[in-house]
C-alpha positions as CSV (number, residue, x, y, z in Angstrom):
1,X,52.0,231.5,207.0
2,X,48.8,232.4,209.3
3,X,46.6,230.1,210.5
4,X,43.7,229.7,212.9
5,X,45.0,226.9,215.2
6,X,43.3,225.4,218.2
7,X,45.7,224.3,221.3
8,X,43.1,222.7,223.2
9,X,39.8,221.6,223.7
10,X,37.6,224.5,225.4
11,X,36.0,225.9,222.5
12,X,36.2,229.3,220.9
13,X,38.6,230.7,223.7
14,X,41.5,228.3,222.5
15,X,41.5,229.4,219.2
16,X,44.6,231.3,218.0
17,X,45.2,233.1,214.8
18,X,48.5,233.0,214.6
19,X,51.9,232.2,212.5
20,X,52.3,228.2,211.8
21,X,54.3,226.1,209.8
22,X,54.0,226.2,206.0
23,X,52.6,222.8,204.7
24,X,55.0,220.6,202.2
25,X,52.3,218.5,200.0
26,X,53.3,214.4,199.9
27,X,53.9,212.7,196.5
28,X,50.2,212.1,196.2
29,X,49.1,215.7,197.5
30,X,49.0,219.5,195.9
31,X,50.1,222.5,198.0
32,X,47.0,224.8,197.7
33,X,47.1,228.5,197.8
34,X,43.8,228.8,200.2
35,X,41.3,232.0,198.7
36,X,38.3,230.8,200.6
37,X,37.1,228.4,203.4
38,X,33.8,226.9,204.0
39,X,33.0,227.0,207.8
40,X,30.9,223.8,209.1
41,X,29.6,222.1,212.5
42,X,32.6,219.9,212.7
43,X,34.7,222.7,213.0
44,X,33.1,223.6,216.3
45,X,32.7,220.4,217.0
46,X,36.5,219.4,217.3
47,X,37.5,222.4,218.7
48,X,35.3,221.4,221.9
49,X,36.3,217.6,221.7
50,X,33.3,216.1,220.8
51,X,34.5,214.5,217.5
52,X,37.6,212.9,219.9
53,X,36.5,209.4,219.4
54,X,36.8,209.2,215.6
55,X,39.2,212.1,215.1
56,X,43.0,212.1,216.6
57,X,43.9,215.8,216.5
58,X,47.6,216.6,217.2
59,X,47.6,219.6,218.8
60,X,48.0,222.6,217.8
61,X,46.0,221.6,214.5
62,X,44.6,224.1,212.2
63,X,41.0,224.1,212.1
64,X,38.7,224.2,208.8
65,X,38.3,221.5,206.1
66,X,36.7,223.0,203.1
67,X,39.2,225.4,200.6
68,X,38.9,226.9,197.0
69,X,42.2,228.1,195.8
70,X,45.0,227.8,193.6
71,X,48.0,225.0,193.2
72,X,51.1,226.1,194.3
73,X,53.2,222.9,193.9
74,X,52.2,219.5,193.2
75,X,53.6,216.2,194.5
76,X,55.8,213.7,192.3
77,X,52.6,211.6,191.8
78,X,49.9,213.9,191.3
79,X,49.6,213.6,187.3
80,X,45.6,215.4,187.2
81,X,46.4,218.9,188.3
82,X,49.2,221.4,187.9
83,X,50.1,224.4,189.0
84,X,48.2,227.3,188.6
85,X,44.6,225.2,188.7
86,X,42.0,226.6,190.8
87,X,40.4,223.9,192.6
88,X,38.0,222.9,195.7
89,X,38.1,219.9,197.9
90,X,37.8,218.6,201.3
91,X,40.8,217.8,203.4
92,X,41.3,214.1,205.1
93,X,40.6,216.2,209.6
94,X,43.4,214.7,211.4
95,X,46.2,215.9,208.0
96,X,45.9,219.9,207.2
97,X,43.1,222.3,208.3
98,X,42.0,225.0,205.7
99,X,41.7,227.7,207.9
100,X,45.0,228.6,206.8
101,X,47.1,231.1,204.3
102,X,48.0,227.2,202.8
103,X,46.7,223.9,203.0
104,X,48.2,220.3,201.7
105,X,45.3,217.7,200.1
106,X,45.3,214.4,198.6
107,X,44.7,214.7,195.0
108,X,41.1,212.8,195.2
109,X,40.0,214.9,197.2
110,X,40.4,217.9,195.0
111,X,38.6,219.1,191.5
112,X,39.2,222.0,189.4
113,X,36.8,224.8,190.1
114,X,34.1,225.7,187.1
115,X,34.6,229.3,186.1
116,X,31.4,230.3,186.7
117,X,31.7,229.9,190.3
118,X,33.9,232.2,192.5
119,X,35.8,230.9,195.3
120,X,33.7,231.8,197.7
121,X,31.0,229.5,196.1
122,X,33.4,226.9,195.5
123,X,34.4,227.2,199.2
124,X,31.3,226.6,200.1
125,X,30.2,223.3,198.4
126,X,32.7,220.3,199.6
127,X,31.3,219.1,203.1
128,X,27.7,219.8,202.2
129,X,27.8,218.0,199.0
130,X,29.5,214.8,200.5
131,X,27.3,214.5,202.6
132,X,23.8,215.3,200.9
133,X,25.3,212.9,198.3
134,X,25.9,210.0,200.6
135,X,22.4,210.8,202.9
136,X,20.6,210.7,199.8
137,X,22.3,208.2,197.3
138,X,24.6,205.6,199.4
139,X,22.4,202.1,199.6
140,X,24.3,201.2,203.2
141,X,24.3,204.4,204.8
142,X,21.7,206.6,202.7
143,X,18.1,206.6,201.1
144,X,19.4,204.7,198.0
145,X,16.9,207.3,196.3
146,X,15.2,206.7,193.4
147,X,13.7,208.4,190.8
148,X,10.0,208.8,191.3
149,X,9.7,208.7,195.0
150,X,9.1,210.9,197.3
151,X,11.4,212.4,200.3
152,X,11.2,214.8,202.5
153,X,14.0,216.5,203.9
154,X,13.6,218.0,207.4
155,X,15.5,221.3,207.9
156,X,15.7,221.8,204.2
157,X,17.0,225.7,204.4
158,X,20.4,224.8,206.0
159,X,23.9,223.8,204.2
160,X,23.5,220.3,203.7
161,X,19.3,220.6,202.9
162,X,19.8,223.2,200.7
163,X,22.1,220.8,198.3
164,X,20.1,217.7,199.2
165,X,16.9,219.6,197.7
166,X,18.6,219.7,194.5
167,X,20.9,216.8,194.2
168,X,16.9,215.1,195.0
169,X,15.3,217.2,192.3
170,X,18.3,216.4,189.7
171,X,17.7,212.5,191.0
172,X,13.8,212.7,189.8
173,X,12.5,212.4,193.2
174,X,9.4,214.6,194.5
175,X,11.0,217.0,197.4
176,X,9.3,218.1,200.6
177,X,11.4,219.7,202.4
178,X,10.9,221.6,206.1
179,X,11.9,224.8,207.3
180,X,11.4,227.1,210.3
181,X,9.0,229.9,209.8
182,X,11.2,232.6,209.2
183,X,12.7,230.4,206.1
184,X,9.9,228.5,204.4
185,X,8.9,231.1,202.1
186,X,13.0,231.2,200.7
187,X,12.8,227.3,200.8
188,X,9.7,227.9,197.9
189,X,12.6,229.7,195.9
190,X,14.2,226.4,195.3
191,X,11.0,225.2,193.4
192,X,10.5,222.1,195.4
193,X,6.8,220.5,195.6
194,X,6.2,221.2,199.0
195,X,7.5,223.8,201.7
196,X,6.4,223.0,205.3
197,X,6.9,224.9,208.4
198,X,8.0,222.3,210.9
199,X,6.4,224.3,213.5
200,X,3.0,224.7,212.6
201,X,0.7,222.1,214.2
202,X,-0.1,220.4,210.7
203,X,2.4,220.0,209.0
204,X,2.8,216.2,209.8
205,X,-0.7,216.1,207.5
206,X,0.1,218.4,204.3
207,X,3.3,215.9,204.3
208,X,1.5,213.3,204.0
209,X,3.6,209.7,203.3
210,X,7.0,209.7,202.1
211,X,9.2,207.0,200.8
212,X,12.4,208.2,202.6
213,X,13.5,211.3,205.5
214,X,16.9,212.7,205.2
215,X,17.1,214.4,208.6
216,X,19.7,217.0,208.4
217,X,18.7,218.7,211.8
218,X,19.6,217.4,215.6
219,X,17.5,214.1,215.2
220,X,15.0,216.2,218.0
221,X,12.1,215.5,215.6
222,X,13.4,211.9,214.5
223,X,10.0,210.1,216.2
224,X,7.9,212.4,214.3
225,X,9.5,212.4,211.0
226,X,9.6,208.3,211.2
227,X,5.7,208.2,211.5
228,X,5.5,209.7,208.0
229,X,7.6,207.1,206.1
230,X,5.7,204.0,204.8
231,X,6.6,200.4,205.2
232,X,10.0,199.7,203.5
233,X,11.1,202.9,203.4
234,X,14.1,204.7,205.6
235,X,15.1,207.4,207.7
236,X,18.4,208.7,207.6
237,X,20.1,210.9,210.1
238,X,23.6,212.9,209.5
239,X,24.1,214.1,213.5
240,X,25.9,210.8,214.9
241,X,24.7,207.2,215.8
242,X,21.6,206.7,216.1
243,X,20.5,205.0,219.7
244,X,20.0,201.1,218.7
245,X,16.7,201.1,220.7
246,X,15.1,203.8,218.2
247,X,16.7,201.8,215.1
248,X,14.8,199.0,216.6
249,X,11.2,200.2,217.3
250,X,11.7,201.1,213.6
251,X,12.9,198.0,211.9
252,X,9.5,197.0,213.5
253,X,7.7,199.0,211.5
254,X,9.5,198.0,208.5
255,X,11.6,201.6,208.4
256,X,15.4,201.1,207.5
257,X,17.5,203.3,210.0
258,X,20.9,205.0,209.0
259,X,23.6,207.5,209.6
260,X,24.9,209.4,206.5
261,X,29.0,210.0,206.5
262,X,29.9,212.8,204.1
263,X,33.5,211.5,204.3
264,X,32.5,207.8,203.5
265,X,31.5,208.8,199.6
266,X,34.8,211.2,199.0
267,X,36.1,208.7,196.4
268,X,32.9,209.7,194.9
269,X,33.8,213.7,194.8
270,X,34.3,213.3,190.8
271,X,31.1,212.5,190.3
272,X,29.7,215.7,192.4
273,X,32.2,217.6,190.8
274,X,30.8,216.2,187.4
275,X,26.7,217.4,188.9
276,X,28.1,220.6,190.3
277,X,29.6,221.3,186.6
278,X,26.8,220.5,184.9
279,X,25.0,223.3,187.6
280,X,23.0,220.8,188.8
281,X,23.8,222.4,192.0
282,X,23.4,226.1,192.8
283,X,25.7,227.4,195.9
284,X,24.0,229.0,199.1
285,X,25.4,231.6,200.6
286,X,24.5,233.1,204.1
287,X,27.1,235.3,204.9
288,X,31.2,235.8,204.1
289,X,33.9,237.1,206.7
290,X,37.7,238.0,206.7
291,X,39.4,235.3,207.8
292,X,40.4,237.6,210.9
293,X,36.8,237.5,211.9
294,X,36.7,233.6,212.5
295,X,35.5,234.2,215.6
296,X,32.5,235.8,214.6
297,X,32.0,233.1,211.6
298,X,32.5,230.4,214.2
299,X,29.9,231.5,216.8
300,X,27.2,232.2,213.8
301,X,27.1,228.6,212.8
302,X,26.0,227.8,216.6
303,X,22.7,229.4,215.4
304,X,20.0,227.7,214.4
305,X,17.8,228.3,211.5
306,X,20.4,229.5,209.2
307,X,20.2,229.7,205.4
308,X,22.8,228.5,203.4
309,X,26.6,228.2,204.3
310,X,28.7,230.5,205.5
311,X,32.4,231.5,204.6
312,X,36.1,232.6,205.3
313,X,37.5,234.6,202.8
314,X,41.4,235.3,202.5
315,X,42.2,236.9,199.0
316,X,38.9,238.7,196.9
């Protein structure tokens, strides 16, 4: 099969698109036939090392971690799925990449795709869901929202925001949500009850006080964002550990500090699966490439200010 593999850590230039060995699922896993991938941050993230300390890559490893496909074989345990289902998921990093003609997965971490939803779509949905779900819904390492209160999530317009906005709507919670100028007035297509540009000089103000921050940005703004939260309430970060100084000066303003981990709620996916059936959430898409241009797909989620997620495609 072909596969984008990387064979070390310096970045795009190590990449390879290239023939690799067909995956042979577990007894617990399903062989997928791979239509679509969803491109994210980790995935330039590991190929220039800097997830090394929690992931164990054996090298060459195929990159990518999000699929929508079809099963192609199933393993002697897997009793859910069968051949020929059209499914999405999110792979376990350090087992198969997605980036790939094939890709094996863990049956928990699969569901079968709605019809209404292509596989682009589908492709696009696993690693922002996970973890919009656990920033905005885990009690230990998310807001623990509630219906009725108010958060505001900063860099609302991206992946992850975009599906936070409505997984937080769906919840009952009043939205705010920030943008860059350019994509504030899409962010008002989402229908949320306030739509700040985090660059103008007042938009701390029209904010007002929030109940909870699900920062989904570089944490750049983190001092900022924390002023706006009220006694008892919490900030939540998804771009690494937060430094235990910052946690600190704001436990002593009674603000709850935490770091969201999309892969800590995937014995959860059915119960995404179950929101994203119900179309409780809409996919995003910024832009699709041939899976020969992952190059291309790779250096456009280095930009900032993007709408949406973008997406390798390998069968229309």
């Amino acid at each position: 099969m072909r596969a984008v593999r990387f064979h070390d850590y310096s970045g795009l230039s190590g990449l390879r698109y290239e023939e690799a060995p067909k995956p042979v699922p577990r007894d617990n896993e399903v062989l997928i036939r791979v239509h679509a991938a969803g491109v994210n941050p980790f995935d330039r993230y590991a190929i220039e090392g800097y997830v090394n300390q929690y992931v164990q890559f054996q090298l060459p490893a195929v990159l990518g971690r999000d699929v929508s496909g079809v099963i192609e074989q199933v393993g002697a345990d897997v009793r859910d799925f069968k051949i020929g289902d059209a499914v999405y998921g999110q792979t376990d990093p350090i087992s198969h990449g997605t980036f790939a003609d094939y890709t094996c997965m863990e049956d928990f971490r699969v569901a079968k795709k709605p019809e209404f939803l292509s596989h682009i779509e589908a492709a696009s949905l696993p690693n922002v869901l996970l973890a919009a779900w656990d920033g905005l819904f885990s009690s230990e390492s998310g807001l623990n929202l509630q219906p009725g209160q108010t958060v505001l999530i900063h860099g609302a317009a991206g992946g992850i925001g975009s599906v936070a906005v409505q997984l937080a709507k769906w919840r009952g919670a009043i939205v705010i949500g920030t943008a860059s100028t350019a994509n504030v007035a899409w962010l008002q297509e989402l229908n949320i009850a306030v739509a700040l540009d985090y660059s103008s000089p007042d938009w701390q103000t029209k904010a007002g006080r929030v109940d909870g921050v699900l920062d989904t940005a570089t944490g750049e703004m983190a001092e900022q964002l924390c002023a706006l939260i009220k006694p008892g309430g919490a900030y939540v970060g998804l771009r690494g550990a937060l430094p235990a100084e910052f946690i600190e000066k704001q436990k002593a303003a009674s603000v709850r500090c935490a770091t969201a981990s999309g892969p800590a709620s995937i014995h959860e996916y059915p119960q995404m699966a179950a929101a994203v059936e119900q179309k409780v959430v809409k996919p995003l898409i910024n832009a699709v490439y041939p899976m020969a241009q992952f190059h291309d797909a790779l250096q456009r989620i280095t930009e900032r200010h993007t709408r949406g997620k973008i997406v390798l495609q390998l069968i229309e």
